[in-house]
C-alpha positions in Angstrom: -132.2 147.5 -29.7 -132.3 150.9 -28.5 -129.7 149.9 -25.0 -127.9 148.1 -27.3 -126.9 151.4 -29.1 -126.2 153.0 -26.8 -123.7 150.8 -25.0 -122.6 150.7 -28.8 -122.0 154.8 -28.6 -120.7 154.5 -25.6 -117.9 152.3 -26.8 -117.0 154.0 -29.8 -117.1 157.5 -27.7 -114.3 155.6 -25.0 -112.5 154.6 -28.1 -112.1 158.1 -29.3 -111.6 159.9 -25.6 -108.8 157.7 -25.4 -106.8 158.1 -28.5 -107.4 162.0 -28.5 -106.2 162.6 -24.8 -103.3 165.4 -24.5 -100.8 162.7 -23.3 -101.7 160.5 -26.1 -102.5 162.8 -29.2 -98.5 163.8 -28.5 -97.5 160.1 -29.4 -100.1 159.6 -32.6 -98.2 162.6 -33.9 -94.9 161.5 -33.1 -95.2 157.6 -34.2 -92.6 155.4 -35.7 -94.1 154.5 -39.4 -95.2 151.0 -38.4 -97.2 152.4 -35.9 -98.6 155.2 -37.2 -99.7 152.8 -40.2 -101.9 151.1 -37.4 -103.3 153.6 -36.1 -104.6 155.1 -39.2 -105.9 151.3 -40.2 -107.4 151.4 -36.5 -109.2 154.9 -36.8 -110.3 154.2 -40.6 -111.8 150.5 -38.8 -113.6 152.6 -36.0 -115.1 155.3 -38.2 -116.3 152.4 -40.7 -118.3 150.9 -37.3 -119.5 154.2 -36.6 -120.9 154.5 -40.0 -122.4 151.1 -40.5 -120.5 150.1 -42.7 -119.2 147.1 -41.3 -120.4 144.8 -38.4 -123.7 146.0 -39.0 -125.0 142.4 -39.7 -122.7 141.0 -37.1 -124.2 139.8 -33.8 -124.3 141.7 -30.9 -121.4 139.7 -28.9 -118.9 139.3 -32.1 -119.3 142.7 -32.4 -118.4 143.9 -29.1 -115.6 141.5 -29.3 -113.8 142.9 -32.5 -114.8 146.7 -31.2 -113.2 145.4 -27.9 -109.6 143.8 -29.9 -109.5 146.9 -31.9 -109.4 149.2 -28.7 -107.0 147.5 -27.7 -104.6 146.6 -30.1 -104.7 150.6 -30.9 -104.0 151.0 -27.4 -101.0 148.5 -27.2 -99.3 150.1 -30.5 -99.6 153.8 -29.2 -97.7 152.0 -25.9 -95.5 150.3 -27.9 -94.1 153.0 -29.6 -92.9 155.1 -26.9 -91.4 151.4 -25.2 -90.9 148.5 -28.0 -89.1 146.0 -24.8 -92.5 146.3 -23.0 -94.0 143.1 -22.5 -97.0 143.7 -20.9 -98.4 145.3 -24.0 -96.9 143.1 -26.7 -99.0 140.6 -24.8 -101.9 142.9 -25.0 -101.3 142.8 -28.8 -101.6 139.2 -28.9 -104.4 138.9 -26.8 -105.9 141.7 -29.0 -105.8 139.2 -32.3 -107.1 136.1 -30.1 -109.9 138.1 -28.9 -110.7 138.8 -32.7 -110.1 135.4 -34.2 -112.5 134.1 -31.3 -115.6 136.0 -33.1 -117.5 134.8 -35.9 -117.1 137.8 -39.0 -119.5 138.5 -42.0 -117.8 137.5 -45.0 -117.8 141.1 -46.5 -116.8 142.3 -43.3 -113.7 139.8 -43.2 -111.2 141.3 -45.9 -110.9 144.5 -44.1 -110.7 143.3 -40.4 -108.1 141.0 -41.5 -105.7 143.0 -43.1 -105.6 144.9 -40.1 -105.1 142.1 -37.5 -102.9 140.5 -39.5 -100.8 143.6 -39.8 -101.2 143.7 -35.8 -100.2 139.8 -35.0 -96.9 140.6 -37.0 -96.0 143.3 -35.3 -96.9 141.3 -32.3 -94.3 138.6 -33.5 -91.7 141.3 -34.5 -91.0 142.4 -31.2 -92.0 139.0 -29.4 -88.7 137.7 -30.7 -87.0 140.5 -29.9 -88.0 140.6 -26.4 -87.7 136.6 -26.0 -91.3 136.2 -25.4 -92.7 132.6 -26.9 -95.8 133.2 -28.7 -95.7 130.6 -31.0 -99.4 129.3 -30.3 -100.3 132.3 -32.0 -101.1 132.5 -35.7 -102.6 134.5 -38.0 -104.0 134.5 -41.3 -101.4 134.4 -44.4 -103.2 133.3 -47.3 -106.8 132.9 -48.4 -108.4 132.3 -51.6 -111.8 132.0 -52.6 -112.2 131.6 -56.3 -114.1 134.7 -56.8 -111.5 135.6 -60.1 -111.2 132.1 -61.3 -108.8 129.1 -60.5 -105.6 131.1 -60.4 -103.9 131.6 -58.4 -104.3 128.0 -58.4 -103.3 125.5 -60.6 -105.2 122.1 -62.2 -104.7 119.3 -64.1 -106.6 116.4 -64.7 -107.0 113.2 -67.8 -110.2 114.0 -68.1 -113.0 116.5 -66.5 -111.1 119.3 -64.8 -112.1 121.9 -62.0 -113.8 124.8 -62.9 -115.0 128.4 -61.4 -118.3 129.3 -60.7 -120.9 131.1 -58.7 -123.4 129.4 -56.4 -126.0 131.7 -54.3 -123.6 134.6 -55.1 -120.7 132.6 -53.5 -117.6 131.6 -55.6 -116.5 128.2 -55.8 -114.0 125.6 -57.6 -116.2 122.4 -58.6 -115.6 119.3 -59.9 -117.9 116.9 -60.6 -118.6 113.3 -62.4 -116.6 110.1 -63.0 -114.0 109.1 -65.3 -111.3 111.8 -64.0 -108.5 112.2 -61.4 -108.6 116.0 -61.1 -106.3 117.8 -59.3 -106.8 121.6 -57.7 -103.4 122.8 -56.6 -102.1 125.7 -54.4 -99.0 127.8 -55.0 -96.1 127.1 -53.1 -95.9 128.2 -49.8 -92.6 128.6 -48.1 -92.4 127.8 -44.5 -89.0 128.0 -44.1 -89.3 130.4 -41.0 -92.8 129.1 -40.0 -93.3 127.0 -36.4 -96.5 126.7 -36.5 -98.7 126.6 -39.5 -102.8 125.7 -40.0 -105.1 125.5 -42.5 -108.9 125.5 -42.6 -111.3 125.0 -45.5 -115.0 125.5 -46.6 -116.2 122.7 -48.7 -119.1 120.3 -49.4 -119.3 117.4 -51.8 -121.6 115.3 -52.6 -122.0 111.2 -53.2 -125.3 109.8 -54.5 -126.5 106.3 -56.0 -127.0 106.4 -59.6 -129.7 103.3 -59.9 -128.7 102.8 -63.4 -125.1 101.7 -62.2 -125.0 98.2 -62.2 -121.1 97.6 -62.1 -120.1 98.8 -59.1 -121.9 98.6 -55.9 -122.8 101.9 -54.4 -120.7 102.5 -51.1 -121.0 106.4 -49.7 -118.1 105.2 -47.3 -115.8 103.6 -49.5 -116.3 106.9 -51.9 -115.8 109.1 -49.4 -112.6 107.6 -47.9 -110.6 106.8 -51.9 -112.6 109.4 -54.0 -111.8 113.2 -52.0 -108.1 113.8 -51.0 -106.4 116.5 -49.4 -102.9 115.8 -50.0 -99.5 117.7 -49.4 -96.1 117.5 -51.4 -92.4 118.6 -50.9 -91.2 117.9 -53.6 -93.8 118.9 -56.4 -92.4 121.0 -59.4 -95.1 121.3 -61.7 -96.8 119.7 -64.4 -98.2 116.0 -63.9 -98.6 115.8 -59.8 -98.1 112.0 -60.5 -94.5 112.7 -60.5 -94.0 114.0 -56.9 -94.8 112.7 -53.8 -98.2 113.2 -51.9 -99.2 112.9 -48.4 -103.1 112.6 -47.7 -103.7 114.7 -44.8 -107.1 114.7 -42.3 -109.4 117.2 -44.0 -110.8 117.6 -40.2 -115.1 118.1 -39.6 -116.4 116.4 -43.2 -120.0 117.0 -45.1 -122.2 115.0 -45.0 -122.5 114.1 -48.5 -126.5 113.8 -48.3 -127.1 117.4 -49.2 -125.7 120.7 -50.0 -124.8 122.6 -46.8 -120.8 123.0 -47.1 -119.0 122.9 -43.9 -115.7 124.6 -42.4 -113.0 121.9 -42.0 -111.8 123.7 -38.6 -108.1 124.0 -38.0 -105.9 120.9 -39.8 -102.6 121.9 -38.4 -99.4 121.1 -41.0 -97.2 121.5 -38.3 -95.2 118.7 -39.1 -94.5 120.4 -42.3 -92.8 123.3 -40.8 -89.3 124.5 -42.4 -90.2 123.2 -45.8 -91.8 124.1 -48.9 -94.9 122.8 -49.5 -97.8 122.4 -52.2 -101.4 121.4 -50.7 -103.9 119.9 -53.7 -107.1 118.4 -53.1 -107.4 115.6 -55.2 -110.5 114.3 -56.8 -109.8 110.9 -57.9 -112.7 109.0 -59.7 -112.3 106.0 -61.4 -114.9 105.0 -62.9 -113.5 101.2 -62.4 -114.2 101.9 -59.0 -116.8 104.0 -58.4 -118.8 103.2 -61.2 -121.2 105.7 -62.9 -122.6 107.0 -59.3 -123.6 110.7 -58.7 -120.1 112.4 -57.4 -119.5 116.2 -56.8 -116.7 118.2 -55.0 -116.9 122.1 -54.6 -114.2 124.4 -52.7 -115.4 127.6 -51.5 -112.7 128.6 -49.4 -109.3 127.7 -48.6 -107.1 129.9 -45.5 -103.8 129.4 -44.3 -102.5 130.7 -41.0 -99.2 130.6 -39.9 -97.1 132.0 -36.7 -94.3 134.0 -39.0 -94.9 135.3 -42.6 -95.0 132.9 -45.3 -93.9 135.5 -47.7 -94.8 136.1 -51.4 -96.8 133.6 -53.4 -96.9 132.8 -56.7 -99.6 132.1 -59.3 -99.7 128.2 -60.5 -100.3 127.8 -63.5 -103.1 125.6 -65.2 -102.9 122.3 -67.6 -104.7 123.5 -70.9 -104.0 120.2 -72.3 -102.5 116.9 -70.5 -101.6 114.3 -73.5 -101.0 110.9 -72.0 -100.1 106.9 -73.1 -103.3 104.9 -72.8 -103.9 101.7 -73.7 -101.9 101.9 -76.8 -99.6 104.5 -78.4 -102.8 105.9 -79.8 -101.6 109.7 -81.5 -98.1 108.7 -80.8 -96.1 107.4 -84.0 -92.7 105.7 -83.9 -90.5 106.5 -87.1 -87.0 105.2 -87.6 -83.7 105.5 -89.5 -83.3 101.7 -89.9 -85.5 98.8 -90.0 -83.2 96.8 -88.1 -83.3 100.1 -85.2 -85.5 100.1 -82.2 -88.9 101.0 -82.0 -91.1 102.5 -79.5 -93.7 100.7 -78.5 -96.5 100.8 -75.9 -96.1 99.4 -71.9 -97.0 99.8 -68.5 -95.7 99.1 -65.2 -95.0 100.5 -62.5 -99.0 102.0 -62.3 -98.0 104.0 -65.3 -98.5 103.4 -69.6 -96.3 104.7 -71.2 -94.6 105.1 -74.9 -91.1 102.9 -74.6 -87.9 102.2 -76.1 -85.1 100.0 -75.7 -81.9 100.0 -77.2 -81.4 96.9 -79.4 -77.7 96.4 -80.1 -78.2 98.7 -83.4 -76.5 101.8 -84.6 -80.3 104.1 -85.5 -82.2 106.9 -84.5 -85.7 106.4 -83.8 -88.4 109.1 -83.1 -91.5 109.2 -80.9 -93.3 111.9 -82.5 -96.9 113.5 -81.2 -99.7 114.8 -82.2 -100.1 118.4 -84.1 -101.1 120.7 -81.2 -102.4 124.1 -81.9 -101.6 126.8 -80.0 -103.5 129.9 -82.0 -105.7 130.4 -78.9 -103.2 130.3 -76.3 -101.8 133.1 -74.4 -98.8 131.8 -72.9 -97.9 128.1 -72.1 -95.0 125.7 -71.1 -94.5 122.2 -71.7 -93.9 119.8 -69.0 -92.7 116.3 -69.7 -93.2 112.8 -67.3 -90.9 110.1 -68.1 -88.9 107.4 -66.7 -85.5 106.5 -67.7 -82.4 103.6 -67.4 -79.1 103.9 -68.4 -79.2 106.8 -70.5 -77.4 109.5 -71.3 -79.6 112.6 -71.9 -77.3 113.8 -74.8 -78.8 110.6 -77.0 -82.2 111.3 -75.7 -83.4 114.7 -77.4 -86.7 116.7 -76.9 -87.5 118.0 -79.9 -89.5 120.3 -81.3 -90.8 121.8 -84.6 -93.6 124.4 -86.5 -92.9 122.8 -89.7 -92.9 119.1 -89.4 -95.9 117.9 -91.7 -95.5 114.1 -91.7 -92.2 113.1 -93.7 -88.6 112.4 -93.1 -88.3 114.4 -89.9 -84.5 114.9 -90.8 -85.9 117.0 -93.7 -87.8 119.4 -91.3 -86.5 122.2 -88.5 -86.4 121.0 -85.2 -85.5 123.0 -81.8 -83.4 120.9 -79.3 -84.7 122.1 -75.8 -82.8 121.7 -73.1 -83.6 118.3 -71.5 -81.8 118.7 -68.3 -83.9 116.1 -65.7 -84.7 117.9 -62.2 -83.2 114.8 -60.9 -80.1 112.8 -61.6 -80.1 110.1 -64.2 -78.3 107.2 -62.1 -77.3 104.3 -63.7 -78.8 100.4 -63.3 -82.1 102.5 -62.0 -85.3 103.1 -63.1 -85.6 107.4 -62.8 -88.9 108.6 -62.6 -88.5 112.3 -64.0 -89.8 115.7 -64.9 -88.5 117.7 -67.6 -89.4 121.0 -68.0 -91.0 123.1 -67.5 -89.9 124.6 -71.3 -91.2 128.3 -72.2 -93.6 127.7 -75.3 -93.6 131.3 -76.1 -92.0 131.4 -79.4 -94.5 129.0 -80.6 -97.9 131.3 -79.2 -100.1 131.0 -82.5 -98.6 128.0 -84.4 -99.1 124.7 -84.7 -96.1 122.4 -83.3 -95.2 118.6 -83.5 -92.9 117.6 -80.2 -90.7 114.6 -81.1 -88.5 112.1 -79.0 -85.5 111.2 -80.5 -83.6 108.4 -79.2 -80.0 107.8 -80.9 -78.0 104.4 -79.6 -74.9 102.6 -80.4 -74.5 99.0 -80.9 -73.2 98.2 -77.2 -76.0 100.8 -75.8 -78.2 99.2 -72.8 -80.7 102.2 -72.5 -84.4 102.6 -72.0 -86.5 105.5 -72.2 -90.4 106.3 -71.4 -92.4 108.9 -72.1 -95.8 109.0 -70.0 -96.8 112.5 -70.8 -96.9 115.9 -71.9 -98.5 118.4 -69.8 -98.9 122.1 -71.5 -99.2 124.3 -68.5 -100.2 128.4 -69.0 -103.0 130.3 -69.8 -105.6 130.7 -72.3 -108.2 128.5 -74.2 -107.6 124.7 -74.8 -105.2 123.3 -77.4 -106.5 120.9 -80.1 -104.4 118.5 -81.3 -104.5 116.2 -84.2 -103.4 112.8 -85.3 -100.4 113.4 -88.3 -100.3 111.3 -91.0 -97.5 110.0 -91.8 -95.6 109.6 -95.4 -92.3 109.1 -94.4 -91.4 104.9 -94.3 -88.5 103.4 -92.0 -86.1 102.5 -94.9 -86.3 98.3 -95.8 -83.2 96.0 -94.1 -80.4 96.4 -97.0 -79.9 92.8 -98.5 -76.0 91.6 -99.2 -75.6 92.7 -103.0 -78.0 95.2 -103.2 -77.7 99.0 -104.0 -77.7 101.5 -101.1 -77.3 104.9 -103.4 -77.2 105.4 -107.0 -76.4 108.8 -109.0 -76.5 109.3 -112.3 -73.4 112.1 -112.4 -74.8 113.5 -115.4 -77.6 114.9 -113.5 -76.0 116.3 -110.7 -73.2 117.8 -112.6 -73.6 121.1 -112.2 -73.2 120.6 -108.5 -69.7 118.9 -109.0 -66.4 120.0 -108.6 -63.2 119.8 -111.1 -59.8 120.4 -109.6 -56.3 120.8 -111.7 -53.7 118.6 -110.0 -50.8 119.6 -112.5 -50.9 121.2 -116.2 -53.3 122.5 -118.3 -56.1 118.9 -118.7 -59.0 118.9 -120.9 -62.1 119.3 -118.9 -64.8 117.1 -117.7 -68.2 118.0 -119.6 -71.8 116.3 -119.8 -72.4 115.1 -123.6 -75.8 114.8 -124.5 -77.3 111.8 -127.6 -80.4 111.8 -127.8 -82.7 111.2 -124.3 -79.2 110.4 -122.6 -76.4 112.1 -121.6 -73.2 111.0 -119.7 -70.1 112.9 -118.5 -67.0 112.8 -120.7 -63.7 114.0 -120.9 -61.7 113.9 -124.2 -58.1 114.0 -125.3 -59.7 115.2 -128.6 -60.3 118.1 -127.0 -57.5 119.3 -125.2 -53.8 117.1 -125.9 -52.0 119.7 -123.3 -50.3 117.8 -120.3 -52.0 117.7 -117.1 -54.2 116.1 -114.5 -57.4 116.8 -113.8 -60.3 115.6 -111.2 -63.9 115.3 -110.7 -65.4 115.6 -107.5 -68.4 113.5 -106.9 -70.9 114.3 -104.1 -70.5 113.7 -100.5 -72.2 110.4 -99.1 -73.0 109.7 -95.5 -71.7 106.8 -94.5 -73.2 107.7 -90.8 -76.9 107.0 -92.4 -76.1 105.4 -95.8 -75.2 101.0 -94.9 -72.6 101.1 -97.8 -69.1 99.6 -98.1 -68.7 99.1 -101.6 -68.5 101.3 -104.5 -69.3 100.5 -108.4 -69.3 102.6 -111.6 -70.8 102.2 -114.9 -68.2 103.6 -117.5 -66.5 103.0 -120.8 -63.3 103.9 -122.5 -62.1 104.2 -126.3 -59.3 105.3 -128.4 -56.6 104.3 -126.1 -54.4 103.0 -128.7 -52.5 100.4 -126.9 -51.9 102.7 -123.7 -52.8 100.9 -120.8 -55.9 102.7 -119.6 -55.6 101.9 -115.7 -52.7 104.9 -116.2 -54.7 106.8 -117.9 -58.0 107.1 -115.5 -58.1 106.3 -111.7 -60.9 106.4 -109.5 -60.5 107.0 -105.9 -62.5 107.3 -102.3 -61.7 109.7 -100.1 -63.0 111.3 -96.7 -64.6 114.5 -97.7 -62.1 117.3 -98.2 -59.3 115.4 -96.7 -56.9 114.5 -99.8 -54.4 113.0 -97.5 -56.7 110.2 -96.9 -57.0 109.7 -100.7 -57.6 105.8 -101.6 -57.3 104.8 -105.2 -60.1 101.6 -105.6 -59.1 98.3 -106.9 -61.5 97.1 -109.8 -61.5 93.7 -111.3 -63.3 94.4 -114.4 -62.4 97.5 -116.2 -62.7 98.9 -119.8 -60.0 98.3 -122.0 -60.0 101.4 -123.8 -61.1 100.1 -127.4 -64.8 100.8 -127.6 -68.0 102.9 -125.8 -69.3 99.3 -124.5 -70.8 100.6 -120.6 -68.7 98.0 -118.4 -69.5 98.1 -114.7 -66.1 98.2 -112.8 -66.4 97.2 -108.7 -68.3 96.9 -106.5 -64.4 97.4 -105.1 -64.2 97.8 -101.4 -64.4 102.1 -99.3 -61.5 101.3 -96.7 -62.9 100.2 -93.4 -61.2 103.7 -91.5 -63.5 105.6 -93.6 -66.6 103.7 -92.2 -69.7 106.3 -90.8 -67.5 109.2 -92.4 -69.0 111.8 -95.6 -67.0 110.4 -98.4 -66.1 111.8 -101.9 -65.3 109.6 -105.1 -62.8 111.3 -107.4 -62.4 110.4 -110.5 -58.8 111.7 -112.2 -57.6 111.9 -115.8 -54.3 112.0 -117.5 -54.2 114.4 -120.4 -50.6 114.5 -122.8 -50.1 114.7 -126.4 -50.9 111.8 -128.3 -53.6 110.7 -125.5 -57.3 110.7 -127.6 -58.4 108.5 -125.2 -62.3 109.5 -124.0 -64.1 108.7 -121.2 -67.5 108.6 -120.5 -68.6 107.6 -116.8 -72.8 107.2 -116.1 -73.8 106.1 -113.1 -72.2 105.7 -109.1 -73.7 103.2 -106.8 -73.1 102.7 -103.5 -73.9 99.1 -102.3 -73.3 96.7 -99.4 -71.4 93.4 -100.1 -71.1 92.3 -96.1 
């Protein structure tokens, strides 16, 4: 040991000779800031050697190796700085970061040394390009992760089991383990736009045992090996539910052994062929129990490095599924509610390899609504949904994402709803199916509450749409969000039989809300007389002989949502002495507000103006132009001096006659 330190002295008393020469001590003073960066990094590196404070644990030949690259790469940059064109030493520079990446490092050790060589290989590159020299074979480390602060800045997402964080014999680690899962550990992007040559390398070790117990499926360590652990890369992938990109399973180079616990380094899997892109990497842990039974499955990640020939640039955090709700099997705590019996419904399917919540238009005019669970998000710190669905000839206008803080079970036109924007990262063509991902859509004003997302799907009559919805992801940070089946009270309205009635008002009740309007003169008014229990509205020459006209305004009725065409009213009329009383009252339907599209109705039976007998005059056709309009019923009265006639109208209905 005792030669050893010597040499080690020795080495470290060259290193210093050298940089503190006259000739040399001019150009650390007088370096460009790149450079002089370096250097410092360099000296800081040589006096943490001298001090034991790294390589101390390192064998004897790595650590001569990495004293030797730092020498020299200190060497090349004080060169480089009086002569950037010179070739010889940006070689020296690359050699300098081969000679280091050749030697095995102590993992405390690592961080440090890297930084620096990393710093060196791109100066290296830098003025490699300028001076036309091909060094593309050379890369150097651009990203490493090692789970020591938990899965970010990774991402997962899984139906069942996820990964987790831990620490094994003071190492960090993602794990996943069991059956009954597809589990999915994702990178950030990483764009290699610039990049030539890229590589990665991972730590890893999983594990496949026979659980004796499993009868179903045969034990196969191959088979499980091969279809169970995936290291995949995508293209395309935008978030959310990985499902909806496209993956390509890559070689994950030297494998465990599965048999025991010793993890193993995967060695260099180049990506090369994904050079000028951008790329996500996942491994993907996909154990169906259908096919690997109940057996003894375990996956941990200790390490994961990129290297690449050019910077990568920034990355940025992925975030994590708190909660994935997916179709399975059946709607389950999705609930279909309608606007119309005769409407679509959504039901449950599959195809395709996916289940799914469906709906297809059914040659009805309705709205029908997919709505979720209650999800809470009190113990959530920040989140965003993502949405999988496929979709056919529709246009994204009539299919709404919805979604609302107050929406407890009923009529969900009675409850506030947000719209999001539901614009589909891909283009909804026609006559095809479109496998899409909306989202994803910033939760933030819902931190804290609990919120019901619904799907609301409005066709036509000559509509040839369908719509799936396979999932929704919630994305973000913080604890998981519960959710909860809603109970509904709100019932799709019956089909509407030929005769029957749609709406029915009894004016009296509702007069307060009603409107009178002088059309000439000074009329009597309209007023709600009271016998008894009942009460009905009247007007009265009695009470005011002046001339005039005057109307009542009944309320506005949807025709839109309301499967009326026919109007009737219960009414009477007395004291007309021989007037004819179809000059004295007229009842009319109108579009609401609009008196120029003022109808007057045409009524078979109506009273004759002698007694306070209720007859029920209609059910007289609304006009066809005013179909799915608001409409108004007004009812008008002629006032002038001898006229005592009195008029007492009760109740409006609506009804459907076709």
């Amino acid at each position: 040991m005792r030669p050893l330190l010597l040499v080690f002295v020795l080495s470290l008393s060259s290193l210093s000779f050298v940089s503190c020469s006259k000739e040399e001590s001019v150009e650390v003073t007088n370096l460009a800031p790149e450079f002089s960066e370096l250097q410092s990094m360099a000296f800081n590196l040589e006096e943490d050697v001298a001090k034991g404070r790294i390589l101390s644990n390192s064998t004897e030949a790595d650590r001569n190796i990495i004293i030797s690259a730092v020498k020299r790469s200190k060497t090349a940059v004080l060169a480089l700085n009086k002569d950037s064109t010179n070739i010889s030493y940006i070689k020296v520079l690359v050699e300098s970061v081969r000679e280091y990446q050749s030697a095995s490092k102590i993992t405390r050790d690592e961080a440090k040394l890297d930084r620096y060589f990393k710093r060196v290989a791109e100066l290296a590159s830098k003025y490699a390009q300028i001076a036309g020299l091909d060094i593309a074979s050379l890369k150097w480390k651009q990203f490493e992760y090692s789970f020591s602060d938990g899965i970010a800045p990774f991402g997962s997402y899984a139906d069942a089991a996820n990964w987790t964080t831990d620490w094994q014999q003071d190492m960090p680690l993602a794990l996943i383990k069991g059956t009954g899962t597809d589990a999915w550990l994702i990178s950030p992007e990483f764009d290699l736009t610039d990049v030539d040559s890229i590589s990665l390398e991972i730590n890893h070790m999983f594990g496949v045992d026979s659980n004796a117990r499993e009868t179903g499926v045969e034990f196969n360590r191959a088979k499980f090996i091969r279809d169970v652990y995936n290291l995949v890369v995508s293209t395309d992938y935008q978030g959310g539910d990985p499902s909806s990109a496209k993956w390509t399973k890559i070689s994950m180079g030297k494998l465990p052994t599965s048999v025991d616990f010793h993890k193993v380094k995967s060695g260099e899997i180049s990506l090369d062929r994904f050079a000028g892109e951008k790329i996500t990497i996942a491994f993907h842990y996909a154990a169906d129990s259908k096919k690997v039974g109940r057996h003894y499955l375990n996956w941990n990640i200790y390490d994961f490095k990129l290297s690449a020939n050019k910077s990568i640039g920034p990355v940025e955090s992925r975030p994590s599924s708190i909660l994935t709700d997916k179709v399975q099997g059946s709607l389950g705590n999705f609930q279909s509610v309608s606007s119309s019996a005769e409407g679509a419904q959504w039901t449950y399917g599959s195809g395709g390899g996916n289940e799914f919540a469906v709906i297809n238009s059914n040659g009805t005019d309705s709205t029908t609504w997919l709505i979720s669970s209650k999800y809470d998000l009190s113990k959530v710190e920040s989140a965003s949904l993502v949405i999988r669905e496929i979709a056919k000839n529709i246009d994204l206008r009539n299919a709404k994402i919805l979604i609302s803080s107050d929406y407890s079970g009923g009529n969900p036109t009675e409850a506030s709803w947000e719209s999001i924007n539901h614009k589909s990262a891909k283009d909804v063509l026609d006559d095809s199916w479109n496998d899409l991902t909306a989202g994803p859509f910033d939760l933030k004003d819902y931190i804290g509450k609990e919120i019901v997302v619904a799907f609301e799907f409005t066709q036509k009559a000559n509509d040839r749409s369908t719509w799936e919805i396979i999932s929704l992801d919630f994305i973000g940070k913080g604890e998981a969000i519960s959710r909860t089946k809603l109970s509904l009270s709100y019932e799709t309205p019956k089909p509407i039989e030929v005769g029957e009635t749609v709406k029915e008002v009894n004016l009296a009740e509702v007069f307060a809300d009603l409107s009178q309007v002088t059309v000439s003169g000074t009329p009597a008014d309209f007023f709600v007389n009271k016998r008894g229990d009942s009460q009905n509205i009247r007007i009265s020459g009695y009470k005011n002989k002046n001339d005039g006209v005057i109307r009542l305004i009944s309320p506005k009725f949807d025709l839109s949502s309301v499967d009326a065409d026919s109007i009737l009213v219960e009414h009477s009329l007395n004291f007309a002495k021989g007037i004819d009383p179809k000059e004295l009252v007229k009842i009319y339907v109108r579009e609401a507000g609009k008196d120029e599209t003022l109808t007057q109705l045409s009524f078979d039976d109506f009273p004759l103006g002698n007694s306070f007998n209720v007859v029920k005059s209609g059910p007289a056709a609304i006009p066809a132009e005013l179909g799915g309009r608001q409409i108004e019923v007004v009812f008008e009265y002629k006032s002038f001096d001898p006229n005592f006639t009195t008029w007492d109208i009760y109740n409006l209905q609506l009804k459907k006659m076709k």
